[in-house]
N, CA, C and O atoms as a GROMACS GRO file, in nm:
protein
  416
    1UNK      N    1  15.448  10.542  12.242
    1UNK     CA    2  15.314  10.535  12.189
    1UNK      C    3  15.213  10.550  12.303
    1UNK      O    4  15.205  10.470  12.396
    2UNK      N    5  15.149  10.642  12.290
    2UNK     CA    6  14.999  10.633  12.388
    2UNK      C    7  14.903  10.571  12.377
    2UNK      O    8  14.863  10.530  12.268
    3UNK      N    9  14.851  10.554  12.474
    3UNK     CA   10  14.725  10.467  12.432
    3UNK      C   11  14.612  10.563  12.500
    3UNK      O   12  14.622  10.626  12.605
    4UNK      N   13  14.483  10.552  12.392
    4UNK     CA   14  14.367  10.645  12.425
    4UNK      C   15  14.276  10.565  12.523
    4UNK      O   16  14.255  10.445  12.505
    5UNK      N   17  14.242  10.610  12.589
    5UNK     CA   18  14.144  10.519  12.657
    5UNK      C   19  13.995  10.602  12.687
    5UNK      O   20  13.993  10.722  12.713
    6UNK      N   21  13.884  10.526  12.678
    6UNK     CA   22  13.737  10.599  12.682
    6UNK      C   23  13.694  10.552  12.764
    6UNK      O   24  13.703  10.429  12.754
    7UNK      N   25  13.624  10.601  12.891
    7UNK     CA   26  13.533  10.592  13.016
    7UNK      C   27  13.410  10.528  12.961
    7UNK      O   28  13.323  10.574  12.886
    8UNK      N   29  13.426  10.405  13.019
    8UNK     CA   30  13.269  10.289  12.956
    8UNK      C   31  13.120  10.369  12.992
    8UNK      O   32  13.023  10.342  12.920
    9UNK      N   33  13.104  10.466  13.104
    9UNK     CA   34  13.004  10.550  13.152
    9UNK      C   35  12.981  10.661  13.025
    9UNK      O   36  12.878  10.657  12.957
   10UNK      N   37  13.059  10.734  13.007
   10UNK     CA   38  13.047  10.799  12.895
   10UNK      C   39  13.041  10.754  12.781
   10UNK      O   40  12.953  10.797  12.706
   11UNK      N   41  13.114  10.673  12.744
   11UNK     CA   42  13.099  10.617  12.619
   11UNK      C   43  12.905  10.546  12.604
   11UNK      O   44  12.820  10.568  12.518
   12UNK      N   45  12.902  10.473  12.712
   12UNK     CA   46  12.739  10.448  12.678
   12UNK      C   47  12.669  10.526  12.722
   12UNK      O   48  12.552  10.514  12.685
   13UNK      N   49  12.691  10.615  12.799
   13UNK     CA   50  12.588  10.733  12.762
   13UNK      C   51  12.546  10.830  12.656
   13UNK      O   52  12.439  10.884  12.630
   14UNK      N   53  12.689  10.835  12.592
   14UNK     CA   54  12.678  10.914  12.477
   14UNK      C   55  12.614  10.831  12.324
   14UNK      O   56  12.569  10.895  12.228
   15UNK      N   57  12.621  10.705  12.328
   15UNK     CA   58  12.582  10.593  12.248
   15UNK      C   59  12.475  10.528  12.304
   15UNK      O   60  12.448  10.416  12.263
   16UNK      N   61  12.412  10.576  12.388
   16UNK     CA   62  12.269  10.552  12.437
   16UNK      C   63  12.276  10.358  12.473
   16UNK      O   64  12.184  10.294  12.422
   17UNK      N   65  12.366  10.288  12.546
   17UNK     CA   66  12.386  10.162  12.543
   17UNK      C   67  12.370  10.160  12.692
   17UNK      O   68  12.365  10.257  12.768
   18UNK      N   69  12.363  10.012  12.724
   18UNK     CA   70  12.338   9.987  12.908
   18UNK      C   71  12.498   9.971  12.924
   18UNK      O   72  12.561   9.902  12.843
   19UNK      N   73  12.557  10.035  13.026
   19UNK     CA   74  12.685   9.956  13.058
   19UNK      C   75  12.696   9.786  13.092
   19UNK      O   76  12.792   9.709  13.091
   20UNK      N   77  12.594   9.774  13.112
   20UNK     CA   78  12.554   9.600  13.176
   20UNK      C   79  12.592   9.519  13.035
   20UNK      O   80  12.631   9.402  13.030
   21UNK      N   81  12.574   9.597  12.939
   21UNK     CA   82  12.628   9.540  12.767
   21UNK      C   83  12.766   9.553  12.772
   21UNK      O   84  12.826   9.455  12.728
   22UNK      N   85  12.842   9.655  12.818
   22UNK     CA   86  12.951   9.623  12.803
   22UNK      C   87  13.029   9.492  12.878
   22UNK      O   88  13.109   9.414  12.826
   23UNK      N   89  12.976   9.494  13.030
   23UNK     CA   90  13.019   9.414  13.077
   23UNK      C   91  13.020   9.259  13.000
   23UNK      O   92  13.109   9.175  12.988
   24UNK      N   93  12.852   9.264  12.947
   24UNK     CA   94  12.868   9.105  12.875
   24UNK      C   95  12.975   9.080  12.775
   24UNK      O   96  13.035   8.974  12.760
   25UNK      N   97  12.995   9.211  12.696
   25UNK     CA   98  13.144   9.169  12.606
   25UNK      C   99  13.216   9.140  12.674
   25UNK      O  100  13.239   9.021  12.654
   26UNK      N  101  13.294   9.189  12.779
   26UNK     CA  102  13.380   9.149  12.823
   26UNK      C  103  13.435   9.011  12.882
   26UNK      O  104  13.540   8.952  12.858
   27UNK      N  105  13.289   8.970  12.996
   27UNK     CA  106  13.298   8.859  13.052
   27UNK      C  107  13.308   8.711  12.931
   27UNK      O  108  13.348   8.595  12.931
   28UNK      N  109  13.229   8.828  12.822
   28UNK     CA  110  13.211   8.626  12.709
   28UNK      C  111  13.343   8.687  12.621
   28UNK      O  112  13.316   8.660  12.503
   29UNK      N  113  13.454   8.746  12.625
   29UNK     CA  114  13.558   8.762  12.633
   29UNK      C  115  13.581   8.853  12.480
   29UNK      O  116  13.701   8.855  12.452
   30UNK      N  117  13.540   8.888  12.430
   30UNK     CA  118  13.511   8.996  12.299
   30UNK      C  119  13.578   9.108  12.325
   30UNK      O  120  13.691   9.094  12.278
   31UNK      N  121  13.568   9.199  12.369
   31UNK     CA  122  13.616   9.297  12.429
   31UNK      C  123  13.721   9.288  12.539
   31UNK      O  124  13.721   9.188  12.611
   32UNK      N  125  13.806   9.378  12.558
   32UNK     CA  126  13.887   9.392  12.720
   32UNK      C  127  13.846   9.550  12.744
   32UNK      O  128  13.853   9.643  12.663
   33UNK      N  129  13.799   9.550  12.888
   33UNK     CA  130  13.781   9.666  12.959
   33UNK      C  131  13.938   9.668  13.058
   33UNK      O  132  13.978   9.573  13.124
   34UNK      N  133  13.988   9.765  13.048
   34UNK     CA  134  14.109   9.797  13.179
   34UNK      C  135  14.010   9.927  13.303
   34UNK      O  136  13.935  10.022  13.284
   35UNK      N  137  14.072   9.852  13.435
   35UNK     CA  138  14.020   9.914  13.496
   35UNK      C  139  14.134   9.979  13.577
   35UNK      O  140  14.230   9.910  13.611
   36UNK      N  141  14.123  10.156  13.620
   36UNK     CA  142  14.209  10.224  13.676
   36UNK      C  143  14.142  10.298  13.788
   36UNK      O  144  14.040  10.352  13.745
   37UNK      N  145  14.162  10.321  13.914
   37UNK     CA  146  14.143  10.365  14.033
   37UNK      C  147  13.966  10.383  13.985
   37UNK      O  148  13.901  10.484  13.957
   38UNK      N  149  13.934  10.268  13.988
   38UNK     CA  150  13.766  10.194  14.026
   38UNK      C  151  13.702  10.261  13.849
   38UNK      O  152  13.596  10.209  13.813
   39UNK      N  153  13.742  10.331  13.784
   39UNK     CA  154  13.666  10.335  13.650
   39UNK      C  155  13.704  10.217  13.547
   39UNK      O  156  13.791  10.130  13.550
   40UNK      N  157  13.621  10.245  13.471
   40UNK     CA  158  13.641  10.163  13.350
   40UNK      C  159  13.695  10.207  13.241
   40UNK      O  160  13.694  10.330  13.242
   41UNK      N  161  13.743  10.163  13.147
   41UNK     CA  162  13.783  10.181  13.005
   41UNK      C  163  13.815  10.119  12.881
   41UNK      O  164  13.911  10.041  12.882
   42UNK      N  165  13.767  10.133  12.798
   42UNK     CA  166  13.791  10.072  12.667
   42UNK      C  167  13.963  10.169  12.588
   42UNK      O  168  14.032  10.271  12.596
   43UNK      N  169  13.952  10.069  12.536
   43UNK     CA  170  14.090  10.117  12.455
   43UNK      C  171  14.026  10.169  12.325
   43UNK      O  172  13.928  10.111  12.278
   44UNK      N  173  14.094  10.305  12.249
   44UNK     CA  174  13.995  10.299  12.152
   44UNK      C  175  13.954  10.196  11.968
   44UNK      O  176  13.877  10.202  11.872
   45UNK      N  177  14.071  10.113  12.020
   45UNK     CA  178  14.084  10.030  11.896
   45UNK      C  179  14.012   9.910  11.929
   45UNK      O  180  14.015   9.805  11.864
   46UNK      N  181  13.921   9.942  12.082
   46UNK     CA  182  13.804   9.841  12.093
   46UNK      C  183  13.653   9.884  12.005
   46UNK      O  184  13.557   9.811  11.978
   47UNK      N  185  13.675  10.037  11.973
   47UNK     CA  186  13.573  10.063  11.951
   47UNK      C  187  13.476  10.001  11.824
   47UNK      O  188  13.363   9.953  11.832
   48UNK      N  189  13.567  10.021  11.695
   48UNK     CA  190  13.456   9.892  11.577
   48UNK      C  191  13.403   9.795  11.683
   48UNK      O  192  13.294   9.820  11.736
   49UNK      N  193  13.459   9.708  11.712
   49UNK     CA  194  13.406   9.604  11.737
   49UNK      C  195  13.275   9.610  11.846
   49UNK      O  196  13.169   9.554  11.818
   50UNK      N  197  13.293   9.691  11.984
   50UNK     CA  198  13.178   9.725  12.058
   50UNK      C  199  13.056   9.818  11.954
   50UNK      O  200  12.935   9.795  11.966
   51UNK      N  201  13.099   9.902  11.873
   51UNK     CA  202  12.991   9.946  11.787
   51UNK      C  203  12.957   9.837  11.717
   51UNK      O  204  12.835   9.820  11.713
   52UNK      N  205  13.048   9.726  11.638
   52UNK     CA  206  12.988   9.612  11.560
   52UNK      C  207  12.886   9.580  11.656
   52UNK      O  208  12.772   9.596  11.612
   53UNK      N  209  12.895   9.537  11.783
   53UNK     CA  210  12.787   9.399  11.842
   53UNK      C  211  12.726   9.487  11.903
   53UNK      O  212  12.632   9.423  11.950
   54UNK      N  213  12.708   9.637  11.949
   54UNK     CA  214  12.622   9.689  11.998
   54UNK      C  215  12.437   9.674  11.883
   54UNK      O  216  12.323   9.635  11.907
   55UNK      N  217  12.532   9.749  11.730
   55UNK     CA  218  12.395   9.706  11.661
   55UNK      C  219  12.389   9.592  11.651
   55UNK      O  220  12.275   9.558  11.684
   56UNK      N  221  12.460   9.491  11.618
   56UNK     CA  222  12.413   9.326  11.606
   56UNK      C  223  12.320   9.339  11.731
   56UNK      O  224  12.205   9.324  11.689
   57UNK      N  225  12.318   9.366  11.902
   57UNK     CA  226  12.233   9.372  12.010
   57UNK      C  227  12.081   9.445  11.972
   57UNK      O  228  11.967   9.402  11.956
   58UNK      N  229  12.134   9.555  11.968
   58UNK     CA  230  12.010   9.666  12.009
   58UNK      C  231  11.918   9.664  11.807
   58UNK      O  232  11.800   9.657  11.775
   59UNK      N  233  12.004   9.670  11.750
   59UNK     CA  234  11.965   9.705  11.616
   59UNK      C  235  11.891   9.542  11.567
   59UNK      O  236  11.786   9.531  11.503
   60UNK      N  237  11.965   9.445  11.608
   60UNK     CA  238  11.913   9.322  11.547
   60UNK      C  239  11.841   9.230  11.645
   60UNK      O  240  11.807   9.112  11.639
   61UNK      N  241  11.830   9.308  11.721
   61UNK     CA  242  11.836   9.184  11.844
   61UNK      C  243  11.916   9.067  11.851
   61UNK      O  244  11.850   8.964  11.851
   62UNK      N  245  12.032   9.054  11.855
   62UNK     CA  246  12.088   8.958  11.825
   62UNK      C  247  12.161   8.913  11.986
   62UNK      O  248  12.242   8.982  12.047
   63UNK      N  249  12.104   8.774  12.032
   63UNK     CA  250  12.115   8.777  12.160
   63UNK      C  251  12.288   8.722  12.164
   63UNK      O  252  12.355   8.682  12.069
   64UNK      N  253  12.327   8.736  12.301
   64UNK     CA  254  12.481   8.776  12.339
   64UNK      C  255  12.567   8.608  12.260
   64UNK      O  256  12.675   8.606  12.202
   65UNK      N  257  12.488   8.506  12.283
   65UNK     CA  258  12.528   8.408  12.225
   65UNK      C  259  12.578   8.378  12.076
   65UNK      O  260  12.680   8.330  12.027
   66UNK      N  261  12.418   8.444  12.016
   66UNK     CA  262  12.425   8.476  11.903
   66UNK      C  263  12.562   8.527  11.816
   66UNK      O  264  12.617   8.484  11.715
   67UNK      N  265  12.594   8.656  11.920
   67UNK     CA  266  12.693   8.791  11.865
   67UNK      C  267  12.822   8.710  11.924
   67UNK      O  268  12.924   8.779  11.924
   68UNK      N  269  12.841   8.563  11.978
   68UNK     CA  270  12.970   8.536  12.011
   68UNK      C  271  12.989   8.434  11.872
   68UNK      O  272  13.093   8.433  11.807
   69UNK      N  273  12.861   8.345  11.838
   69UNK     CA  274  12.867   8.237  11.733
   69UNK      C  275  12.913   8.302  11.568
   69UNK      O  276  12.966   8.231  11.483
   70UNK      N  277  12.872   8.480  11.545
   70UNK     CA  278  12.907   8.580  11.471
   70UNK      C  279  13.029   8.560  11.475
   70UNK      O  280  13.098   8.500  11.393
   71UNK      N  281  13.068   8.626  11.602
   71UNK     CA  282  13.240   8.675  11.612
   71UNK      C  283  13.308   8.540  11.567
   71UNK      O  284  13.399   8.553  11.485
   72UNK      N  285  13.282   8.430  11.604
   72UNK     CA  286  13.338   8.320  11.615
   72UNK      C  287  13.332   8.300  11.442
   72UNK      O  288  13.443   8.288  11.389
   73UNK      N  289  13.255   8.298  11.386
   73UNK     CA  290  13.247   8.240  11.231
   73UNK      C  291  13.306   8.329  11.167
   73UNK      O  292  13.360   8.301  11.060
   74UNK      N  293  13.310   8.502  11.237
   74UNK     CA  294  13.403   8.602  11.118
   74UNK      C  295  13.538   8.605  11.155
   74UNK      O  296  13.606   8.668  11.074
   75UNK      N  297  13.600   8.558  11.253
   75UNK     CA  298  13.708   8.494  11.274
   75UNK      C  299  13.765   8.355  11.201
   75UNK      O  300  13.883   8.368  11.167
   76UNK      N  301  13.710   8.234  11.172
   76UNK     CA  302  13.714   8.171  11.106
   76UNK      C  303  13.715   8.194  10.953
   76UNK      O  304  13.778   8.128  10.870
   77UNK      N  305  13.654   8.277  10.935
   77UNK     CA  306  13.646   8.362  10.748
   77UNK      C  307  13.746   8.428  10.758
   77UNK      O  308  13.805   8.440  10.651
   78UNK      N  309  13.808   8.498  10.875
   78UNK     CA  310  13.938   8.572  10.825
   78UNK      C  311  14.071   8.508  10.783
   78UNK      O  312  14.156   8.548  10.703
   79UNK      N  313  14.064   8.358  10.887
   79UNK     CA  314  14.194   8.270  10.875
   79UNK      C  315  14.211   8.215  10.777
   79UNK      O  316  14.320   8.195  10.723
   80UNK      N  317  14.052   8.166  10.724
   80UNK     CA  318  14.056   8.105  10.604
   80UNK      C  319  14.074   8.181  10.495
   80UNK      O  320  14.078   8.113  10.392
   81UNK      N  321  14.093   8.356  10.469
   81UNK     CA  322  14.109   8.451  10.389
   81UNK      C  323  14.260   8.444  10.366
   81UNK      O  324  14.334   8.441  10.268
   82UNK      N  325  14.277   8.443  10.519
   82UNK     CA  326  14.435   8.434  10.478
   82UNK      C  327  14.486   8.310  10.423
   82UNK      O  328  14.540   8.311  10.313
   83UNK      N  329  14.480   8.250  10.460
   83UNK     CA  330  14.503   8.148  10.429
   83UNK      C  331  14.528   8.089  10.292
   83UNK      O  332  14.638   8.047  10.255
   84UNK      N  333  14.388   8.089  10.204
   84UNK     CA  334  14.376   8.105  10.087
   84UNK      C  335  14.481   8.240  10.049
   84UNK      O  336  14.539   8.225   9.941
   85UNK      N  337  14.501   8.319  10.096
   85UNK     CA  338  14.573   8.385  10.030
   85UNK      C  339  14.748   8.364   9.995
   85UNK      O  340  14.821   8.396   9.901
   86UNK      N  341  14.771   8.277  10.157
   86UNK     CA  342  14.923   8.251  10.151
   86UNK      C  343  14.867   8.122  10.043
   86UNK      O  344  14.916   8.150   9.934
   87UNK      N  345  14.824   8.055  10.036
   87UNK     CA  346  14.848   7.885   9.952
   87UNK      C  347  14.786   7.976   9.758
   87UNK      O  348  14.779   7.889   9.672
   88UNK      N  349  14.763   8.068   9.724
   88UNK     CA  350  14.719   8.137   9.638
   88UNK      C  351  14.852   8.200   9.604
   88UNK      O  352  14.875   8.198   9.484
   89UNK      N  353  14.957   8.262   9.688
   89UNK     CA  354  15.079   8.322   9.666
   89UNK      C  355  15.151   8.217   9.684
   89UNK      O  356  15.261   8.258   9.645
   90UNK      N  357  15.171   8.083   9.726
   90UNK     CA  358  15.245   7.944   9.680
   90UNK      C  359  15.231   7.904   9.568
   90UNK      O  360  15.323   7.846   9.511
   91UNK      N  361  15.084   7.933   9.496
   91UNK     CA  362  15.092   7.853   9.418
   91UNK      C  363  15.158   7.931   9.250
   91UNK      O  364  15.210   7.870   9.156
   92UNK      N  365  15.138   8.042   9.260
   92UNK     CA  366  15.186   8.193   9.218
   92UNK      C  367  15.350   8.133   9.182
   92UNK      O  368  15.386   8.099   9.069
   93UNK      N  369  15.436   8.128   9.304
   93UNK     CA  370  15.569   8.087   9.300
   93UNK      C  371  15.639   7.934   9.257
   93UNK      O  372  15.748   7.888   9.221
   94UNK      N  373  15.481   7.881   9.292
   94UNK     CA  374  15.520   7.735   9.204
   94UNK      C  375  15.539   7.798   9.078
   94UNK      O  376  15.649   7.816   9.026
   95UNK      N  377  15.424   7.835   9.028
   95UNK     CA  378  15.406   7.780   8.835
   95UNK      C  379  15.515   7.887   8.777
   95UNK      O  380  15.567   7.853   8.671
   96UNK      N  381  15.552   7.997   8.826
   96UNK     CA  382  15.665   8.082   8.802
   96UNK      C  383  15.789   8.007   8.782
   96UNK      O  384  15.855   8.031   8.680
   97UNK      N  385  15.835   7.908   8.874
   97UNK     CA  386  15.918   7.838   8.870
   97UNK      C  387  15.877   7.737   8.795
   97UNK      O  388  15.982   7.714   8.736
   98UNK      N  389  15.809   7.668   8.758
   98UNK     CA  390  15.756   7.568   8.658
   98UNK      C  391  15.813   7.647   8.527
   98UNK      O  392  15.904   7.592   8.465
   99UNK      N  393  15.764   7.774   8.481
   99UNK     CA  394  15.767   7.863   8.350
   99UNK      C  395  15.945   7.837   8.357
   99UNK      O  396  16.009   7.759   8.287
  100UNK      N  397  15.991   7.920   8.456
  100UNK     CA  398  16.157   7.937   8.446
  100UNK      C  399  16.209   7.834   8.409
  100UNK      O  400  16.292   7.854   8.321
  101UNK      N  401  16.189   7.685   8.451
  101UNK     CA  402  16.229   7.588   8.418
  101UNK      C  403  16.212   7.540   8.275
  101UNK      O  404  16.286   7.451   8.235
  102UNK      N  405  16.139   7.581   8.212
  102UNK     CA  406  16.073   7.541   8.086
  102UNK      C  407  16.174   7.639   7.974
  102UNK      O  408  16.250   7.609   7.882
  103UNK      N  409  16.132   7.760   8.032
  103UNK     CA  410  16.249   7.851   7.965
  103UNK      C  411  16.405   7.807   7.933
  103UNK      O  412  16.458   7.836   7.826
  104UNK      N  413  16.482   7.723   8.054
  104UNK     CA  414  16.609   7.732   8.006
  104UNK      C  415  16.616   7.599   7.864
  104UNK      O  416  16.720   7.582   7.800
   0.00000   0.00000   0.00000
């Protein structure tokens, strides 16, 4: 399997962004940049997410704290998605077995 990788210089040049933004994803730990003989790079299955908080930034102003307290709560909505979903498919296999039992 390969992995694609995009030059953080190009990539915000072509997306009109400061690289100094990328760096803040990275450092408040959102993103991973890999670095190879002194460039930068994103992987490209970083990209939703740097386009997510770029507009949350530039589009909403949404300051870097802000866009971590985001990430942080739509992370929490996902676990709890799942979640609800496994105890939703327990409860599925309970009452199934409740019925079967009733049946014999």
């Amino acid at each position: 399997m390969q992995t694609e990788l995009i030059i953080v210089s190009e990539y915000c040049h072509k997306c009109h962004i400061e690289p100094s933004f990328i760096e803040l994803l990275e450092e408040g730990g959102l993103i991973n940049v890999h670095t190879e003989g002194g460039e930068h790079y994103l992987l490209l299955s970083e990209l939703p997410s740097v386009e997510r908080y770029s507009r949350m930034y530039y589009d909403l102003s949404i300051n870097m704290e802000g866009i971590d307290a985001i990430h942080h709560l739509l992370e929490r909505m996902e676990d709890m998605r799942r979640e609800m979903s496994s105890l939703r498919n327990q409860l599925l296999l309970y009452r199934q077995r409740e019925i079967e039992e009733i049946d014999w």
